[in-house]
N, C-alpha and C positions, 0 to 999 in steps of 0.2 A: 556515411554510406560507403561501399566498397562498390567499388567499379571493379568491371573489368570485361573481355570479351568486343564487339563492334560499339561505337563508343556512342550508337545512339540508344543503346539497352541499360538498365538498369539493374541491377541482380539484387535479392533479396536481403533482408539487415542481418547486418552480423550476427545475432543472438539467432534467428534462423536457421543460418550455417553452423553454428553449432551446434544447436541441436540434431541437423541432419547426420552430424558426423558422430559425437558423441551422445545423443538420446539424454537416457534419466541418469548419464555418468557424469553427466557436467550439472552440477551443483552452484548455485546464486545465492547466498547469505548478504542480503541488506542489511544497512545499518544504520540510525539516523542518529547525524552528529547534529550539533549547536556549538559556533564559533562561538567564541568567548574575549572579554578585555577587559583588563585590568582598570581600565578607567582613572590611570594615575595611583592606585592604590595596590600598593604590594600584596601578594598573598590571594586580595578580592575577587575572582573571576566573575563577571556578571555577563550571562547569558545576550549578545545580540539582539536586538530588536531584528523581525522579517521572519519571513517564511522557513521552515524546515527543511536542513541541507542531506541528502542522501552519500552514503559511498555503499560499493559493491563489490565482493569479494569471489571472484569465480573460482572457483575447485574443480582444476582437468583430471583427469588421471595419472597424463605426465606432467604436471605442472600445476600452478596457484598464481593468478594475478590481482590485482585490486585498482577499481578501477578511479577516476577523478569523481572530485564534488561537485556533484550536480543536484537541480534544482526537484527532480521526481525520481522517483523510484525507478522509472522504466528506462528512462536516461542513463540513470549507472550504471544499468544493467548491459543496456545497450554499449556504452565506455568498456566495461567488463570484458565483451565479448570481442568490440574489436581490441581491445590490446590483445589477447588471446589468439587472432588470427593474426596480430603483425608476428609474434613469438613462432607460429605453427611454419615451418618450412613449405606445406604445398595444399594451400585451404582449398578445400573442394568449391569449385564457383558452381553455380546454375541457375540456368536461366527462370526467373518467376511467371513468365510465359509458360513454361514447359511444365513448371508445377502447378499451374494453377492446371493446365489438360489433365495432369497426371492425378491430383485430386478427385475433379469432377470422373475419371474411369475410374478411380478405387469407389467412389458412390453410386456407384450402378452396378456394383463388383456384389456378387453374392456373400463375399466376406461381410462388407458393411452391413448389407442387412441383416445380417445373424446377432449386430449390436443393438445394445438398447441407446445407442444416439437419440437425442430427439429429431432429427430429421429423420429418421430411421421409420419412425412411427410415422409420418407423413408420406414414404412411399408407400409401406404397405397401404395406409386410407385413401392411396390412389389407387391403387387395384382395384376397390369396390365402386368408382365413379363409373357412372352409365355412358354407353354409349360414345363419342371420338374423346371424348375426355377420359374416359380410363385409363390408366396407368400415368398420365400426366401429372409428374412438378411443376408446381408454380415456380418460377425464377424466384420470386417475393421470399417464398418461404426458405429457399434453399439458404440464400443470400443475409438472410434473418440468422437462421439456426446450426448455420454451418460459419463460425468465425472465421477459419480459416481462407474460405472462400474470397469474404472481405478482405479478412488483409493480404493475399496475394494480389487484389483489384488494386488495394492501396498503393503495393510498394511497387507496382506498374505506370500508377499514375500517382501520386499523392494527392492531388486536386481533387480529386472525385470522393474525397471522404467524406462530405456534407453533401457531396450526390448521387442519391439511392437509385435512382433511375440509371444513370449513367455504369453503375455498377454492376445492375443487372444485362446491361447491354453488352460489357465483356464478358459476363460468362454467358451469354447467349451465343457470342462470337468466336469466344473459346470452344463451344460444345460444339460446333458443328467442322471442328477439326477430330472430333470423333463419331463423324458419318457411319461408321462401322458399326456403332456398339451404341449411339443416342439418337434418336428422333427429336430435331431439334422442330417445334410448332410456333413460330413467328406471331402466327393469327392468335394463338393462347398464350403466349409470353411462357411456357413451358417446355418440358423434357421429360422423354421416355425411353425406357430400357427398350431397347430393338429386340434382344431373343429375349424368348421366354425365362420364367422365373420356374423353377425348377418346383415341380409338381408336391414336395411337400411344404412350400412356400403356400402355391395356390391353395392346398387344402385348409393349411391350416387360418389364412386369411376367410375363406368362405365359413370354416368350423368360429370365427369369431362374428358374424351377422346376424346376432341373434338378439342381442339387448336393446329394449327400448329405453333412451337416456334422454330427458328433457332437461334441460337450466337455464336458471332467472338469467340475465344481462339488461345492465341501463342501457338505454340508447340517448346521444348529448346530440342533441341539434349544434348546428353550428352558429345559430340564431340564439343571439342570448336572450332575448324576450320568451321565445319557448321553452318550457319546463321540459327538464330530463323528465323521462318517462320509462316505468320495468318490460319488459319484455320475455318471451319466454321461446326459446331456441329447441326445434326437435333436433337433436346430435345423436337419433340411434348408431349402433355401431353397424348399420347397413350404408351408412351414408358421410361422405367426408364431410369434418364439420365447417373446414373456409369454404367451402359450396354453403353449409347452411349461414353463414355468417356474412357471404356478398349478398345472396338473395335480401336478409336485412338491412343491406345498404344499399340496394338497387342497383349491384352490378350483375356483371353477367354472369362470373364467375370467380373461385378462386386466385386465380390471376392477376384478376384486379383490385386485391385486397391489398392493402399494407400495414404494416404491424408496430405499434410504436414501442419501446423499451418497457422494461416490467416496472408498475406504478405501484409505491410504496416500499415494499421491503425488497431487497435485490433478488431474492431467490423464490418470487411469488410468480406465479404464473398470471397473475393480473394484468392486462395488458390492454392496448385502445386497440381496435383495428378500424380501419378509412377508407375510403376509396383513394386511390392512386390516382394521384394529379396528373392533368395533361402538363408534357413538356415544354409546352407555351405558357403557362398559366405567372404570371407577372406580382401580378398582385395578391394581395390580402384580402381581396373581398369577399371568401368563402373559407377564410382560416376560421378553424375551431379556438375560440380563445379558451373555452372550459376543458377542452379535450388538449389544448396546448401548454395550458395550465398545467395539468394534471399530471403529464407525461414530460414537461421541459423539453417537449421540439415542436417545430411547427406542424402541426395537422391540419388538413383542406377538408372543410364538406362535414357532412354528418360522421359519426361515430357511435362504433360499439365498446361498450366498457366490458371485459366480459374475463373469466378465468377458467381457461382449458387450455391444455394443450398436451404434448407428449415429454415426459422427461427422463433425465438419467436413470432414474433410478426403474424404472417399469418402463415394458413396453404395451403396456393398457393407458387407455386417454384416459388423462386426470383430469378430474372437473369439480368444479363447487358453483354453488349461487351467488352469484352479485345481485344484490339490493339496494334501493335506495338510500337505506342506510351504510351501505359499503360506500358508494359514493361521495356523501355528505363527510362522512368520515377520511376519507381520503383526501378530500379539499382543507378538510379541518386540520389536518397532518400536515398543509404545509403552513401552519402562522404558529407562532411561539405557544399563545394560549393553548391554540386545538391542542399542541402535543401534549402540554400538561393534562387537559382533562380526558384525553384519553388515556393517557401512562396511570392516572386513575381509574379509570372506568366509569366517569362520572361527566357527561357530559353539560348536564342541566345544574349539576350542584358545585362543582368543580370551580374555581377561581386560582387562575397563575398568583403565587403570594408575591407584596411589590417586591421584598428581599431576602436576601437569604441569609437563618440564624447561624444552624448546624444543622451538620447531617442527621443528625437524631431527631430534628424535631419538621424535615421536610419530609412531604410526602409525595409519592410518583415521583418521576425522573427529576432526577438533580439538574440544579440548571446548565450545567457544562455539558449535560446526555440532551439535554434539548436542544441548545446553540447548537450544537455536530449534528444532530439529527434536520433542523432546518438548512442549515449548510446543505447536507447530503440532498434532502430534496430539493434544492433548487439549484443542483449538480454545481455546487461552488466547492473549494477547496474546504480542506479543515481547517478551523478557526487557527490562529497562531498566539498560544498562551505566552506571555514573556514574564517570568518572576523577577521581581528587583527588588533587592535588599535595603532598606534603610538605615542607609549610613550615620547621618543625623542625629537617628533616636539612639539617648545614652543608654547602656543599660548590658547586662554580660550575654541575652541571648538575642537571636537575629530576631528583625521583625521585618514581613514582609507587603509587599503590595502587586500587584498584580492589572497587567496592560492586556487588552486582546484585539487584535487585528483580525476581520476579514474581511477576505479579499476577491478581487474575480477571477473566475477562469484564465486573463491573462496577466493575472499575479498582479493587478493592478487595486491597489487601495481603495475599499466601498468604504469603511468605516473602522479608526483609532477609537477606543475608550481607555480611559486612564484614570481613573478612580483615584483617590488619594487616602481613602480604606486602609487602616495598617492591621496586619494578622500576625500572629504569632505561628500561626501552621499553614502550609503553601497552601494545601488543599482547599483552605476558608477561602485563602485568598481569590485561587482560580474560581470558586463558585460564587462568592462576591461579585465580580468582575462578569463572569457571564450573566448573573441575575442581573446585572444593570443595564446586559447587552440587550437580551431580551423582552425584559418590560419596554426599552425603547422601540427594540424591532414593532410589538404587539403595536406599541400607539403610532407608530409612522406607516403600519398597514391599514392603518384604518382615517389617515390621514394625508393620503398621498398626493391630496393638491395642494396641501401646505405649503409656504416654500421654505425654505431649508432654514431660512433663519429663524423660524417659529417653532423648528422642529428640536432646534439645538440651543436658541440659546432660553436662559432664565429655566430651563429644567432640572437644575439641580446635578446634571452632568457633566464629567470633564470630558467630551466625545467630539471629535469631529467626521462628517459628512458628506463623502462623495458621491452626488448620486448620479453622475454621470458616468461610473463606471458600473451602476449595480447591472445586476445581469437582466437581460430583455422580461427573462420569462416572467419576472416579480411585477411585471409593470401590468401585467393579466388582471392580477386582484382585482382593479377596479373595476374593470370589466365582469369578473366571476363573482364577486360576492355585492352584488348590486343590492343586496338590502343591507349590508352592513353597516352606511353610514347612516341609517335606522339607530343603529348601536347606541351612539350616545345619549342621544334623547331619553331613548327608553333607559337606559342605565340611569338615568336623572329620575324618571318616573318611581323606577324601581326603588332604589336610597330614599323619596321622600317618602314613598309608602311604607317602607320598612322602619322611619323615624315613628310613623304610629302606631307604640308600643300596645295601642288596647285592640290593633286591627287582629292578634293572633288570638286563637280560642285553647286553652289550654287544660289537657282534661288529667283527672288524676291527683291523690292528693300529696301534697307536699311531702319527698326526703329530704332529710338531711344534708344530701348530697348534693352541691351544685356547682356546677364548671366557674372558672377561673382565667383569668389570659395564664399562657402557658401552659395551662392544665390538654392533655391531650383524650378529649372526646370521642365516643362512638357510639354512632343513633345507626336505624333505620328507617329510609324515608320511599316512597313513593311520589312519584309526578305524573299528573293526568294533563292531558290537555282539554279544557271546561270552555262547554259554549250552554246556554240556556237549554235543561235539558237533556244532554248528552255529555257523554266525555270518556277518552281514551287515555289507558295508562302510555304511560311512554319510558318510564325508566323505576327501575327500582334496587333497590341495595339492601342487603340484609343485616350487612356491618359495614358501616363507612368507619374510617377514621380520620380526624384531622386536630391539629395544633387551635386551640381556642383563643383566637385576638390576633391568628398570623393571616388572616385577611383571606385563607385557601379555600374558601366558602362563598357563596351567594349572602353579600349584608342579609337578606331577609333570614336569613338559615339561622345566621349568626346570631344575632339578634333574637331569634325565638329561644334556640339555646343556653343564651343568656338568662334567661325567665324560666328555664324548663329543670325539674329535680331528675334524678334519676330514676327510669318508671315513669315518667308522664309523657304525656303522648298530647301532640300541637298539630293543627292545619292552618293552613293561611296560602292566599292569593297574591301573585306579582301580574305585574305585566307583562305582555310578549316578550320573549327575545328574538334576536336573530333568527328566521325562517331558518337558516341553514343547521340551525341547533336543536329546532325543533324535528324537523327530517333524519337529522344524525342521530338522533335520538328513537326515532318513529321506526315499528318495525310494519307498519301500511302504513306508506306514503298517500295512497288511493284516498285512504280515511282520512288521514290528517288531513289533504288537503281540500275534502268534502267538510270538516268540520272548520276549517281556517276563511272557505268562502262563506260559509255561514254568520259570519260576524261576530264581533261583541267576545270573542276567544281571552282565554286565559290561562295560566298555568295555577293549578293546585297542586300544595303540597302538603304532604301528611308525614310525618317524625315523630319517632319515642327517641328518648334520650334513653343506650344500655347502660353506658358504664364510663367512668369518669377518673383517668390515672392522673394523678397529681404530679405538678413542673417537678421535675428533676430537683427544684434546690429547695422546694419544700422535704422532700425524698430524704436527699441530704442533713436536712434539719432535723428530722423525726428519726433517721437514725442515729444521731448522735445525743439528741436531747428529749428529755422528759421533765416537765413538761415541753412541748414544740417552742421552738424560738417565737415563735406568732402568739401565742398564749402567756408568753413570757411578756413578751411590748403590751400584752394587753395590760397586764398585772403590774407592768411599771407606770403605765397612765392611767390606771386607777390607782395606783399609791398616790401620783400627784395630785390627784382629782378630791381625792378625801382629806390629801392635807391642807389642800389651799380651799376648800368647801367650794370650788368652783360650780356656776350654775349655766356656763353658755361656753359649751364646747363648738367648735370646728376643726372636721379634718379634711385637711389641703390634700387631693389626690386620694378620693375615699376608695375607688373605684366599686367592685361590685358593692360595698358596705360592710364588710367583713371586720372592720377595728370597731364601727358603731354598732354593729350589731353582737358582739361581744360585749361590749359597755354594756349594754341591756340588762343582761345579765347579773349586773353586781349591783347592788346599792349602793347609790352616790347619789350625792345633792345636785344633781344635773337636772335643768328644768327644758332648757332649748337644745338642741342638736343640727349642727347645718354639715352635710357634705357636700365637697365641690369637684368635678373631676371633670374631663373632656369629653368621657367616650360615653354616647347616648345608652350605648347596647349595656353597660355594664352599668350605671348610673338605673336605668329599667331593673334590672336583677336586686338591684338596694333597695327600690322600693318595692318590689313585689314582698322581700321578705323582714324589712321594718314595719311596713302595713299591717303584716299578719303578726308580728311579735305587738306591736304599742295598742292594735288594735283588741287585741286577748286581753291585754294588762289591764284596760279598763275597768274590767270589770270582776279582777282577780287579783290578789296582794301577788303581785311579780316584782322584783328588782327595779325594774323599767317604769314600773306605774306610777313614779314624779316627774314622769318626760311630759311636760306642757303644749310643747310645740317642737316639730319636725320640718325638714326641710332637705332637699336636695336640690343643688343647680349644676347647671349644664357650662362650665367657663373655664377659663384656664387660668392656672393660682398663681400667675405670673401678670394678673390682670386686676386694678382694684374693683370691689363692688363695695357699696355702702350696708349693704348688709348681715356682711363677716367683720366690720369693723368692730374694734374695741371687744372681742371676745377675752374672755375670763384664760381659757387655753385653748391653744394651737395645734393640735397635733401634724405631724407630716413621716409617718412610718414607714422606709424602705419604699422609699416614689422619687427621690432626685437623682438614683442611680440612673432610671428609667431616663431622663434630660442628657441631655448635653451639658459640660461642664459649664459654659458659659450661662445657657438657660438654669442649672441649679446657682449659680453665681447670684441671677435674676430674679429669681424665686424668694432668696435670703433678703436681700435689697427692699423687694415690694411687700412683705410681708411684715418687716421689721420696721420701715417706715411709713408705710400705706395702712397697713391692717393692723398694726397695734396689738396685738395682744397681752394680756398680763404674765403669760407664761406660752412659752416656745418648745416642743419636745417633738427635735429631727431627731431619726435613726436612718443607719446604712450600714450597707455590709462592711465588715474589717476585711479586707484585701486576706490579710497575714495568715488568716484563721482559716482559707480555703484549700490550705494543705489539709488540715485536718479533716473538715470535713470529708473532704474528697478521697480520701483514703477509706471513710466508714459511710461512703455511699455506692449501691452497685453499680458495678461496671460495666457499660458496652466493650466491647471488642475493640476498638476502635483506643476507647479511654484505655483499657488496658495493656495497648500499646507506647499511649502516651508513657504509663509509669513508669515504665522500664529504663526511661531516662531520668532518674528524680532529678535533674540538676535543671530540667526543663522549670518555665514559668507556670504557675497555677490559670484554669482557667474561671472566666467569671461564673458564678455559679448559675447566672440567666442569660442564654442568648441574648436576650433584650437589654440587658444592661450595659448601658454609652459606658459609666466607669466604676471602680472601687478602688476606693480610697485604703488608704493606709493609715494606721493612726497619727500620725504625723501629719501627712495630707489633710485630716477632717481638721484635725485642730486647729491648726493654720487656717482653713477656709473656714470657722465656725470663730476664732477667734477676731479676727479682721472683719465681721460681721459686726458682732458685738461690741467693739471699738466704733465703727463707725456710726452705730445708731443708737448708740447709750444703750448697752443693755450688758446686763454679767452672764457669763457664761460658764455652767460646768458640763466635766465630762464623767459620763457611766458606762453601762454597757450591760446585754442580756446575753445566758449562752458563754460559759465560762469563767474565768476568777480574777477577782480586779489583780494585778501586778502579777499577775503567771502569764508569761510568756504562752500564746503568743498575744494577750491581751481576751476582748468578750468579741462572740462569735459577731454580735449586733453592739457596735459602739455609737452613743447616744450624747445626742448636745442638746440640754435644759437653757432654754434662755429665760430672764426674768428681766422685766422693764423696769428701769431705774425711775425715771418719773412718771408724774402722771397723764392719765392720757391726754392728748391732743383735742381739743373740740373744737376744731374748723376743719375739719373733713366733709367734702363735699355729697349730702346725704340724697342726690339726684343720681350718682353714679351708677347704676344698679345694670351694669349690661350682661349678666346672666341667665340663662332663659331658664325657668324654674320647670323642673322635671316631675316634682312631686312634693306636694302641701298637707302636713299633719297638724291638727291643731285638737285639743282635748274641749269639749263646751259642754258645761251641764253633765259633765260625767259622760257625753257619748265622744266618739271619734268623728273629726270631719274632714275632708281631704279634695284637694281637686286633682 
């Protein structure tokens, strides 16, 4: 700060004085740097951990200075402008006293009014106020909408910047050093032009009293037992509308209104208004938690939620409806979830996915646009991304991992995450690293009398937890979303109903076409809210899309889908969700909540499946090969199947059923069929269409019509069951990519000494072959940029896939198999030419057991829950 003048005054910040002197000629160019260290390693430069460091460049006319690294923008700037004043031989001083007078007369000045300021628009809608209140400003509003006002208050006093009251008091005390030209009113907390407004002012303010203007506004008790409730506001343009907006709060007038900051996006006119607290008032006993929430400051007493006011760009009062669902939506905007499901549009169907693949295959805001976006609302800093290189990993390109910190208001540590995630492109890496932030944020909102060691340890994250620095306002939640902790239960409800594949009704007859994990999906669904008798729509989509198996859905959604062809159309029932979901949703709040007291409520849902785009490395597959790599595995396990006359197949990881359900198809000496996989939803989709192919065959010469008995179960093939034992052949096609190396390690182990099979036939991708592909598969934008570096690494051809092997890698890990549990091992491969470089697209390990089998295997073991039972009797089908 520069001093100067009697040494009990303080005169206004540098950056002020220069502007006073040189206006729009003195130019600010910010920059943000990030120190750097070498960290012992030559060449290395790795990025600091911590916050974001600024410098500032100012550009005079006669000069250029730059200023120190400081920790904000407004600090450089500030740096910037005093060096600039030590340089200047003779800085113009003045007093911020005299400017804050000199302000308040250019606002009563007929110049101003001719701008479309938004306070501008507030004097004229005082001219039409009745009676000793006419032509009166409220202090409240001046002091809102005119910044400058404030910061002159500020750098008079700095203390009074957290007090609004106080604020108002000096330009009260200010104004009435202009007795000449303002009528200062004490008893109104307001201000008025002394002479007249010059007669084509007054016309054309009467020439606008013409329009009758009504809009919706919530009203938020400050009682959180009391439900928000709509409202509807006369705001003709005969009448100023903070008059109509105290009389809603039960003041006297505009004067006693106060205005909190604009709630949601910055440049929304949405805004709370309150009554204005007495100066004594100590306590919290009448803070608005919902309306404090909402807005990140403290507000007393009841509140308007409401969006009017005057702005830049027009001098006509702008206004829209606030509804109940504006509201609910606005609360929803501050938790990790709500953002996702509205960056969809999809409130009721929407689910934050737990992680994130690629950018290709998420939908709505990426999760690094969410993280910044809940930061913002809950006026905390931008997150602080920190990339670092793994030094470690051998190999000739960089691989990366990614830290993010954030932090509070006073630069003080809420929460480290450090993932041990490695990516090969920064950008995975940052959105990696925020999907981890955020799934956490979601469950520590809904869990915030945990204590902190329940919250961080044994969850599978590298994060630590300061929550005594988190900021005041987050601590509302519990207070504002009081049925939340409803949440979980009913989420438990909802999962076990959605396990009962027969509860969906599914109309339409069977395509050919059926979704896939990876495959990306697009229905249209409808949601009503269902009470006996009645029921209100609440949301509907004409085209949704989302990723099939990335979790960005309600399990019940998913799970129908799972079972649903393209063209067929499904209804089914959940349980409630969260009240606050169902109102965010609800366009009558009045209704819903006439239909919620009524009891016994539910959600219905109705969906068609439109259209069904295949994963990317099918994509890949089908443009390089014909037949499809997936028809190719088929055609290699029916050669082994007819050579070895095998009659008792299992495949390890069938998922929807798509390798048995191709077997079908061919004649082979196959008499039993077991698939075993994890995922319920996809396991439903095998049986929906094994049922319908074994159950035709019966009684038609098909391929399939020597399938005796059928089977799927519900288990993980890393688990023994007595009932896959001693199978004839094994299959396990393109599924240990899906594991972790360790868990495929584990797979190989229980299979080869637990489950015995006579014959073994793993496949997985060849690493080597993904240039190929990837060059005769299309391109995003994105990918396109990738090529242009060919020296860069290939990427995997499935999001989902932990690894791919090399041919070197598999053989080693398939040979060390087969060593250790007496079994011979060859290798083949589908999808290119044995010994052409760069080998077969899909390379294949046959195992075959050297002796025979084992009979003390313990035939009690059977812990897989059986999903669906075929059995052939007397010629008909039977099934449970």
């Amino acid at each position: 700060m520069v001093t100067g003048g009697s040494s009990n005054k303080e005169v206004v910040n540098p950056k002020a004085i220069i502007h006073k002197r040189f206006g729009d000629k003195a130019r600010y160019n910010v920059e943000e740097i990030q120190e750097f260290a070498s960290n012992g390693c030559p060449g290395l430069a790795i990025p600091q951990k911590g916050p974001c460091l600024y410098r500032c460049c100012l550009e005079l006319p006669e000069f250029s200075v730059v200023s120190d690294i400081c920790k904000r923008k407004k600090e450089a700037m500030q740096s910037a402008a005093e060096k600039a004043l030590e340089k200047l031989t003779d800085p113009p001083v003045e007093d911020p006293a005299d400017q804050l007078i000199s302000r308040l007369s250019y606002l009563f000045s007929n110049d101003f009014y001719s701008t479309c300021h938004p306070l501008s628009g507030h004097f004229r809608a005082a001219l039409q106020r009745e009676g000793h209140l006419n032509g009166l400003v409220p202090i409240t509003v001046m002091c809102f909408f005119d910044s400058k006002l404030s910061n002159l208050c500020k750098s008079i006093k700095p203390e009074i910047e957290s007090k609004p009251l106080e604020v108002m008091s000096m330009v009260m005390d200010a104004a009435t050093r202009l007795s000449e030209t303002v009528f200062t009113s004490k008893e109104n907390f307001s201000l008025r032009r002394i002479s007249p407004y010059p007669p084509e002012v007054i016309q054309s303010v009467e020439a606008s009293c013409q329009q009758e203007t009504y809009i919706k506004v919530i009203q938020v008790p400050y009682l959180v037992e009391e439900n928000v409730k709509p409202s509807t506001l006369d705001v003709s343009s005969n009448k100023y509308y903070m008059d109509v907006i105290a009389r809603g709060l039960g003041a006297a007038d505009a004067s006693m209104v106060m205005l909190s900051r604009s709630v949601g996006k910055a440049s929304s006119e949405t805004r709370l208004y309150f009554h204005a607290p007495k100066k004594d008032l100590e306590d919290g006993a009448f803070m608005n938690a919902r309306a404090s929430y909402l807005s990140g400051q403290i507000i007393y007493g009841d509140a308007i939620l409401a969006t009017i006011g005057y702005t830049w760009k027009s001098c006509d009062l702008f206004h829209e409806d606030v509804t109940s669902s504006t509201y609910y939506r606005l609360l929803m905007n501050k938790v990790p979830t709500g953002i996702y499901k509205l960056s969809r549009e999809a409130v009721l169907v929407a689910e934050l996915p737990a992680r994130f693949g690629a950018r290709s295959n998420w939908r709505g805001l990426l999760p690094r646009d969410i993280l910044c976006t809940f930061a913002r609302q809950h006026q905390l800093p931008e997150p602080v991304f920190s990339l670092v290189p793994a030094k470690d990993i051998e190999g000739p390109e960089e691989i990366y991992r990614c830290e993010v910190k954030l932090l509070s208001k006073g630069q003080d540590l809420i929460l480290h995450c450090y993932p041990r995630d490695l990516f090969k492109k920064q950008s995975d890496a940052v959105q990696n690293a925020s999907s981890k932030v955020i799934s956490w944020l979601g469950d520590y909102l809904k869990k915030l009398s945990m204590q902190r060691e329940d919250l961080t340890n044994g969850n599978g994250l590298d994060l630590d937890f300061y929550p005594e620095h988190i900021s005041k306002e987050l601590h509302f939640f519990s207070l504002v979303h009081k049925s939340w902790s409803g949440f979980e239960a009913n989420s438990k409800k909802v999962q076990a109903f959605s396990d009962n594949v027969c509860s969906y009704n599914i109309q339409g007859p069977d395509s050919d076409i059926f979704p896939s994990n990876g495959c990306l999906v697009c229905v249209c669904y409808s949601v009503f809210l269902v009470t006996e008798g009645d029921k209100e729509l609440l949301e509907k989509n004409e085209e949704f899309e989302f990723e099939f198996g990335s979790e960005a859905v309600i399990p019940d959604l998913e799970a129908v889908v799972a079972q649903t062809g393209v063209g067929q159309s499904a209804h089914f029932r959940v349980e409630m969700p969260p009240r606050e979901l169902i109102f965010a949703a609800s366009a009558d709040l009045s209704r819903s909540l006439s239909l919620l007291s009524a009891g016994g409520c539910g959600l219905e849902y109705t969906t068609t499946l439109l259209r069904v785009t295949e994963p990317m490395e099918d994509r890949m597959e089908k443009a390089q090969f014909s037949p499809s790599l997936s028809k190719q595995r088929v055609n290699y396990a029916v050669g082994h199947i007819k050579e070895s006359s095998a009659t008792f197949l299992v495949d390890f990881g069938c998922g929807s059923g798509s390798l048995l359900d191709s077997l079908l198809d061919y004649p082979t000496s196959l008499e039993r069929i077991i698939g075993v996989d994890i995922s319920t939803k996809a396991l439903a989709r095998a049986a929906k269409t094994l049922h319908s192919k074994l159950s035709t065959s019966c009684n038609t010469q098909t391929p399939c019509s020597g399938i005796e008995y059928a089977q799927l179960l519900d288990g993980s093939i890393t688990t023994f069951d007595s009932r896959v034992y001693g199978c004839d052949i094994g299959t396990c096609l393109e599924v240990i990519e899906h594991m972790s190396e360790d868990q495929a390690t584990l797979f190989g182990n229980v299979v080869l000494s637990s489950f015995c099979p006579k014959l073994l036939i793993i496949s997985t991708p060849n690493y080597e072959y993904n240039v190929i592909l990837q060059k005769s598969a299309p391109q995003t934008p994105e990918d396109d940029m990738d090529d242009k570096n060919p020296t860069k690494p290939c990427k995997f051809r499935n999001f989902d896939h932990k690894f791919e092997w090399t041919r070197e890698q598999f053989r080693i890990w398939a040979s060390e198999l087969s060593e250790k549990h007496n079994y011979d091992v060859e290798f083949s491969g589908v999808g290119g030419v044995d010994g052409v470089e760069p080998g077969f697209a899909s390379q294949i390990a046959v195992f075959r057991r050297r002796s025979e089998l084992p009979a003390d295997k313990d035939s009690a073991a059977v812990p897989y829950k059986v999903v669906w039972d075929w059995k052939r009797t007397n010629g008909l089908e039977g099934h449970v």
